[in-house]
PAGUVEX-998572 format. One record per residue: y negated, z, x negated of N, C-alpha, C in turn; residue in one letter. Coordinates in nm, 2 decimals. Each point is the difference from the previous one (the first is absolute). Example, Ala and Ser with C-alpha at 12.3 -4.5 7.8 and 13.67 -1.06 7.14 Angstrom:
BEGIN
+--------+--------+--------+--------+--------+--------+--------+--------+--------+---------+
|    n_y |    n_z |    n_x |   ca_y |   ca_z |   ca_x |    c_y |    c_z |    c_x | residuo |
+--------+--------+--------+--------+--------+--------+--------+--------+--------+---------+
|   0.57 |   0.78 |  -1.32 |  -0.12 |   0.00 |   0.09 |  -0.12 |   0.00 |  -0.09 |       a |
|  -0.11 |  -0.07 |   0.04 |  -0.11 |   0.00 |  -0.09 |  -0.11 |   0.08 |   0.08 |       s |
+--------+--------+--------+--------+--------+--------+--------+--------+--------+---------+
END
This chain:
BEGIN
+--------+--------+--------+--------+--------+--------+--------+--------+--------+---------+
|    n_y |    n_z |    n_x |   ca_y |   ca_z |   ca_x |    c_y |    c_z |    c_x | residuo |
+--------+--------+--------+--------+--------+--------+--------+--------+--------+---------+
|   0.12 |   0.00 |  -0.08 |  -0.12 |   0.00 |   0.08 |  -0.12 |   0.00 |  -0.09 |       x |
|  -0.13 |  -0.03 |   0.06 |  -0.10 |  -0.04 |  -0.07 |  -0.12 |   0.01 |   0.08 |       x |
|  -0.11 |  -0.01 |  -0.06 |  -0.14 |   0.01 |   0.10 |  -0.03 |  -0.13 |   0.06 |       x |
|   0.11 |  -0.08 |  -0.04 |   0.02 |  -0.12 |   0.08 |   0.04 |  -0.01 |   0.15 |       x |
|   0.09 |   0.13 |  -0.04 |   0.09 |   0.03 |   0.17 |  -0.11 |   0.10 |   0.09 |       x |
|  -0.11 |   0.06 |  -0.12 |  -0.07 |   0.13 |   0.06 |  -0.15 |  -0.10 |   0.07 |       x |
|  -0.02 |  -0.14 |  -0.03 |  -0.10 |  -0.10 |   0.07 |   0.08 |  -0.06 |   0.13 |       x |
|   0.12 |  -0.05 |  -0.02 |   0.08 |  -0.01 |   0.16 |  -0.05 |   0.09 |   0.08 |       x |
|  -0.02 |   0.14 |   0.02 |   0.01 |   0.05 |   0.09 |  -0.12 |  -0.02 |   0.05 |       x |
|  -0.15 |  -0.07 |   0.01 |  -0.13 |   0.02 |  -0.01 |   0.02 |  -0.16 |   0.11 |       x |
|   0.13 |  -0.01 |   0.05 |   0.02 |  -0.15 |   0.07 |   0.06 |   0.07 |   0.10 |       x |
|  -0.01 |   0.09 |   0.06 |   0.04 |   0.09 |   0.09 |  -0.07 |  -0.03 |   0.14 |       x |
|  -0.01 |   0.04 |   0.09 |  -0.08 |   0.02 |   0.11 |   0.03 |   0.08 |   0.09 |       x |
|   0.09 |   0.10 |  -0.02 |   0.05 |   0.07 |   0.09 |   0.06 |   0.12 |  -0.10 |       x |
|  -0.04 |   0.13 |   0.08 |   0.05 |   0.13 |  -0.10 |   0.16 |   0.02 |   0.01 |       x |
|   0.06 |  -0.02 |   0.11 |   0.17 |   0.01 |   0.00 |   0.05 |  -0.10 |  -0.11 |       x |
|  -0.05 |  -0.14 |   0.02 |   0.04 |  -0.08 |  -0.10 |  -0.04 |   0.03 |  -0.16 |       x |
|  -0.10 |   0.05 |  -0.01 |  -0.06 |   0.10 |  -0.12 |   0.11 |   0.12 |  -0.05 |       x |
|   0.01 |   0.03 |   0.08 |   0.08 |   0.14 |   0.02 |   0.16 |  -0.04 |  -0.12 |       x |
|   0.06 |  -0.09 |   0.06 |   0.13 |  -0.07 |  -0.02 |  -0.01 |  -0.04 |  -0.12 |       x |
|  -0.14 |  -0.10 |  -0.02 |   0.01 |  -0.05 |  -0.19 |  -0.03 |   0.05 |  -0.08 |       x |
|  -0.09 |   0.15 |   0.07 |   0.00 |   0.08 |  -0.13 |   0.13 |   0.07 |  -0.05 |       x |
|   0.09 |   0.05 |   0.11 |   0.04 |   0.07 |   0.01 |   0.15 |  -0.07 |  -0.09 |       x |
|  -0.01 |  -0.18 |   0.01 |   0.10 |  -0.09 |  -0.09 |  -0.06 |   0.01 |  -0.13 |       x |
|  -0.13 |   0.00 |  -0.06 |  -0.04 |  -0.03 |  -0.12 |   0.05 |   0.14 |  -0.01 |       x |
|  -0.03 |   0.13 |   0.03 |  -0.02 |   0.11 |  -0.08 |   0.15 |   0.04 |   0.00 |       x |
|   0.09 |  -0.06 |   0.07 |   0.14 |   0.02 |  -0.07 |   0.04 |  -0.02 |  -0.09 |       x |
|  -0.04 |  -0.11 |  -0.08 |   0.04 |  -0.02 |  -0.15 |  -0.07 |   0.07 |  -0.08 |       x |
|  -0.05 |   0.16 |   0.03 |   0.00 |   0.07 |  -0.11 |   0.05 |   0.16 |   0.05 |       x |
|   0.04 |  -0.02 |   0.13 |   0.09 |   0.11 |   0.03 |  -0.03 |   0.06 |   0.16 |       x |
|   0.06 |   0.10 |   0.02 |  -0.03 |   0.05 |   0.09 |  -0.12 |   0.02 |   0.12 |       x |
|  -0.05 |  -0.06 |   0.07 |  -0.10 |   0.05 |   0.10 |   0.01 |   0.10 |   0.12 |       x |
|  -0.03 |   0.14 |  -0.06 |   0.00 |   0.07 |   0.08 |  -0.11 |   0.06 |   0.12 |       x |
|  -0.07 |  -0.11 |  -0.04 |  -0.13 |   0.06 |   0.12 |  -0.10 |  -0.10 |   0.00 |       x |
|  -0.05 |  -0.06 |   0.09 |  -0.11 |  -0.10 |   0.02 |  -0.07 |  -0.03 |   0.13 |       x |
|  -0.15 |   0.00 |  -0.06 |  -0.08 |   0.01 |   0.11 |  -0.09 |  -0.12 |   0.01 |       x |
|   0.00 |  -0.07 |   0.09 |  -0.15 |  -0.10 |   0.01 |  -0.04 |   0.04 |   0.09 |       x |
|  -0.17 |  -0.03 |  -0.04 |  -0.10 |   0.01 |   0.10 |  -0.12 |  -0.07 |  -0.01 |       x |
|   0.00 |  -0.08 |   0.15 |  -0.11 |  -0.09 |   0.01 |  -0.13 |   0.02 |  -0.02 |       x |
|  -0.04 |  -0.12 |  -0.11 |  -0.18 |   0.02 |  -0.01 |  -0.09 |  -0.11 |   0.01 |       x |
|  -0.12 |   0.02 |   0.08 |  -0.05 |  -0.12 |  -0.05 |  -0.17 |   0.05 |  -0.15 |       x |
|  -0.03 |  -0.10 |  -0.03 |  -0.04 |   0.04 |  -0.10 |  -0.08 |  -0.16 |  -0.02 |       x |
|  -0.14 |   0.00 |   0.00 |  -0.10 |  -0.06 |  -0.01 |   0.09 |  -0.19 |   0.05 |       x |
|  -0.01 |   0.03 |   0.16 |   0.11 |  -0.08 |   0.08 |   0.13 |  -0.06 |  -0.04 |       x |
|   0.04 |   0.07 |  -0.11 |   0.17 |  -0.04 |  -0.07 |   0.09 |   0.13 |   0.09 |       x |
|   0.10 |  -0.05 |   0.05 |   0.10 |   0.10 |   0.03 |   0.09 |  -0.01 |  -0.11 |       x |
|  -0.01 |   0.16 |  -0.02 |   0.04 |   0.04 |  -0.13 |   0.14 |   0.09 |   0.07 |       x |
|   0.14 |   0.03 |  -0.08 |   0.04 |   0.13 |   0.03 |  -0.02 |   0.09 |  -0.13 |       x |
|   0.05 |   0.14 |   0.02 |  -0.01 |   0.08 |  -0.13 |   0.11 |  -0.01 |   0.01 |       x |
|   0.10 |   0.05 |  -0.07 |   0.14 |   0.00 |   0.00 |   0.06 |   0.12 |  -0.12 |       x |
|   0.00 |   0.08 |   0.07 |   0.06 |   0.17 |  -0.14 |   0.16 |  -0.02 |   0.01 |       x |
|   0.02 |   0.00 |  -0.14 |   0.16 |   0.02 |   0.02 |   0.04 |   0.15 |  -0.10 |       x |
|   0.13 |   0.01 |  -0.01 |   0.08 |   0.08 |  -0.08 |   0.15 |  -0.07 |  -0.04 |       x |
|   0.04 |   0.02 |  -0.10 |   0.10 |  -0.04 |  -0.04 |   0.10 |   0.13 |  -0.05 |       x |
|   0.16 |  -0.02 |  -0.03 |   0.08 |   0.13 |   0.02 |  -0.01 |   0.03 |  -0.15 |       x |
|  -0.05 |  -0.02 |  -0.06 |  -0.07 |   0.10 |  -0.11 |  -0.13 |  -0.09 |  -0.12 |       x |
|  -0.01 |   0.11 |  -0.04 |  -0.12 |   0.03 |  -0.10 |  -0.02 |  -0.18 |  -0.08 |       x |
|   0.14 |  -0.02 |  -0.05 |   0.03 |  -0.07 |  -0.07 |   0.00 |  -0.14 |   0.04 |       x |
|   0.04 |  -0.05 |   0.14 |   0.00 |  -0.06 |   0.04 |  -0.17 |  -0.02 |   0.06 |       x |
|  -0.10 |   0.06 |   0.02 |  -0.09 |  -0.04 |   0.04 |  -0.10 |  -0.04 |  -0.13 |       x |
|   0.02 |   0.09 |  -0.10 |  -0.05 |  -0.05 |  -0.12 |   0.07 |  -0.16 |  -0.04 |       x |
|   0.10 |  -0.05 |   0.02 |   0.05 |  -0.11 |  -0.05 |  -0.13 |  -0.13 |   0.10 |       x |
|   0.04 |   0.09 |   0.15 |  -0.08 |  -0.15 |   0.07 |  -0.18 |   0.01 |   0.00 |       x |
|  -0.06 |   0.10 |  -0.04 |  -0.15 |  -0.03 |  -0.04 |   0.03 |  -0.04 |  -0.13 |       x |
|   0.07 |   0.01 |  -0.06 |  -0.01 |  -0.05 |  -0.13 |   0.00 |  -0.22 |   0.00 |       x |
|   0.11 |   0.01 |   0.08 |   0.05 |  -0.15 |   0.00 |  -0.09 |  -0.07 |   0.11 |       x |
|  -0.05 |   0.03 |   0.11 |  -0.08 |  -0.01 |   0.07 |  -0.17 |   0.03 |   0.04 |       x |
|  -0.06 |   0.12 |  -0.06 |  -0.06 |   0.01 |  -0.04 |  -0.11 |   0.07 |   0.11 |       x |
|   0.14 |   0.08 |   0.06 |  -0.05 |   0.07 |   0.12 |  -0.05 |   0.19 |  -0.06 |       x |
|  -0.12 |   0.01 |   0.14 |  -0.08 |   0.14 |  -0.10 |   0.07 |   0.07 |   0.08 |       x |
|  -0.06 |   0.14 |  -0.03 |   0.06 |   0.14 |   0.07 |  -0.13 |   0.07 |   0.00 |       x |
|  -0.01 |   0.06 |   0.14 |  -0.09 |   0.08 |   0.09 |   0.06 |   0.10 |   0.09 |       x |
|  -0.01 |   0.13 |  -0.07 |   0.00 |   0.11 |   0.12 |   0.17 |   0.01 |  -0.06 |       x |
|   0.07 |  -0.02 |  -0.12 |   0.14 |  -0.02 |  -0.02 |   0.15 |  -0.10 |   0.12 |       x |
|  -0.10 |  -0.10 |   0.02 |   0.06 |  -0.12 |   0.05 |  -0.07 |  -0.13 |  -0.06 |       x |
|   0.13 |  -0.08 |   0.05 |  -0.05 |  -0.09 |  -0.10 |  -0.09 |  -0.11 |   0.14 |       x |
|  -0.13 |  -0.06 |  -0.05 |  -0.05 |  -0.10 |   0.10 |  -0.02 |  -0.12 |  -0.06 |       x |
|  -0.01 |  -0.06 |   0.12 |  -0.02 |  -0.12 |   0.01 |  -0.07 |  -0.08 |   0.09 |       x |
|  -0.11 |  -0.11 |  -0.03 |  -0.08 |  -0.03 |   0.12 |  -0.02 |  -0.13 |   0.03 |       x |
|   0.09 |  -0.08 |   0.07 |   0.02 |  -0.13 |   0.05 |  -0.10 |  -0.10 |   0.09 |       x |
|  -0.05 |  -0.07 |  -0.01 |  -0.07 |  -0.06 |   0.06 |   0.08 |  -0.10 |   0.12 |       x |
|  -0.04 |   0.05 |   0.12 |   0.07 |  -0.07 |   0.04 |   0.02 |  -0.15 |   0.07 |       x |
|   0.03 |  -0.08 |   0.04 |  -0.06 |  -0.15 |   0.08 |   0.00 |   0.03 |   0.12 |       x |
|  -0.10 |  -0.08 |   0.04 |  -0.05 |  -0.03 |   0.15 |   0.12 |  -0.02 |   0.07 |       x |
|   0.03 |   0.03 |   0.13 |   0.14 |  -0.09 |   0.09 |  -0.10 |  -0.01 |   0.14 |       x |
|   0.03 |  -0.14 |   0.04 |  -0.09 |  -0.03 |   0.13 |   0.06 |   0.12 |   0.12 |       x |
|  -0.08 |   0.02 |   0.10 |   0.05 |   0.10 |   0.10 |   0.09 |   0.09 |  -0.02 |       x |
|  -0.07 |   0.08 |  -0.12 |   0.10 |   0.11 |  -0.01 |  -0.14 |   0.12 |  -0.01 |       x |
|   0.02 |   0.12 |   0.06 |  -0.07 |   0.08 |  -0.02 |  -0.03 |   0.10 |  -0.14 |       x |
|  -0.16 |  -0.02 |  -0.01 |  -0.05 |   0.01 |  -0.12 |   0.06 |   0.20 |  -0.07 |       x |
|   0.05 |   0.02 |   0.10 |  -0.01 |   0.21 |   0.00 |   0.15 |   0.03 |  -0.01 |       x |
|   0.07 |  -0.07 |  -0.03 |   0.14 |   0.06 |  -0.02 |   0.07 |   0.13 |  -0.03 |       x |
|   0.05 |   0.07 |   0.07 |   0.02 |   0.14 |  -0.02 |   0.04 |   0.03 |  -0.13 |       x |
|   0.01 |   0.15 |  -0.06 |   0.08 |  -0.02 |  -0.12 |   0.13 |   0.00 |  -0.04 |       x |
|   0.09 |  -0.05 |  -0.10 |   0.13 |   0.01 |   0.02 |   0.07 |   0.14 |  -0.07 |       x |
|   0.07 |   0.02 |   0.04 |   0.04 |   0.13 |  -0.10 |   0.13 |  -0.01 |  -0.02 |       x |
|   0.11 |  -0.05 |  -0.03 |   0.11 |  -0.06 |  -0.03 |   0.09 |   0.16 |  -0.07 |       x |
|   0.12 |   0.03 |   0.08 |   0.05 |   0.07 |  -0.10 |   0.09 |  -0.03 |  -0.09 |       x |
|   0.08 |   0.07 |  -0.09 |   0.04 |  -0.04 |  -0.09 |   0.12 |  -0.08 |   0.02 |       x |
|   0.04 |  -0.07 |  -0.08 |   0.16 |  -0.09 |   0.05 |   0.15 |   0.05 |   0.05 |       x |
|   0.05 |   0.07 |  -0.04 |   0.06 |   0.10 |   0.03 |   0.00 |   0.06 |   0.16 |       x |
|  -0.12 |   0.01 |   0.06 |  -0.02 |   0.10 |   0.06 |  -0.04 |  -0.11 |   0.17 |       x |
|   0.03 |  -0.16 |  -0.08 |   0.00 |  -0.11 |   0.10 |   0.09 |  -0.04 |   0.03 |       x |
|   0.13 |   0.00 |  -0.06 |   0.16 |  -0.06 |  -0.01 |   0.07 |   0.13 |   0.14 |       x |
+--------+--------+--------+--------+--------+--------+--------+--------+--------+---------+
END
């Protein structure tokens, strides 16, 4: 994976769809144990924020490393810009996804 895969997601238009490719890129460096998006707009760009956690220390150090994601408040963030979709509304709730495990 690469910050190649980390610009794909900025082709988004939807947070569940968001939700899913982060949730595919940030598996190739381990475990996602917790992730949050939430919708923003920001000088008319709909933006999400998106905090994650990974199942350890080690593994989140690998993917801000390789990716070149920060950390705020001891999560790691991320802030996606996201595309316009015709007739879709602009206020999208937030998603709060739990962990994998805990969906099977």
């Amino acid at each position: 994976m690469s910050i190649h895969h980390l610009a794909q997601l900025h082709c988004r238009h939807d947070l569940r769809g968001l939700d899913a490719a982060l949730r595919t890129l940030c598996s190739g460096y381990g475990k996602v144990t917790q992730l949050i998006i939430l919708p923003a707009n920001h000088v008319g760009k709909r933006q999400a924020l998106c905090f994650l956690r990974m199942a350890s220390a080690a593994q989140e150090q690998h993917i801000m490393t390789a990716l070149g994601i920060g950390r705020f408040g001891g999560e790691l963030v991320l802030v996606v810009d996201l595309q316009p979709a015709a007739g879709v509304d602009d206020r999208p709730a937030p998603v709060r996804s739990a962990p994998a495990q805990a969906l099977a």
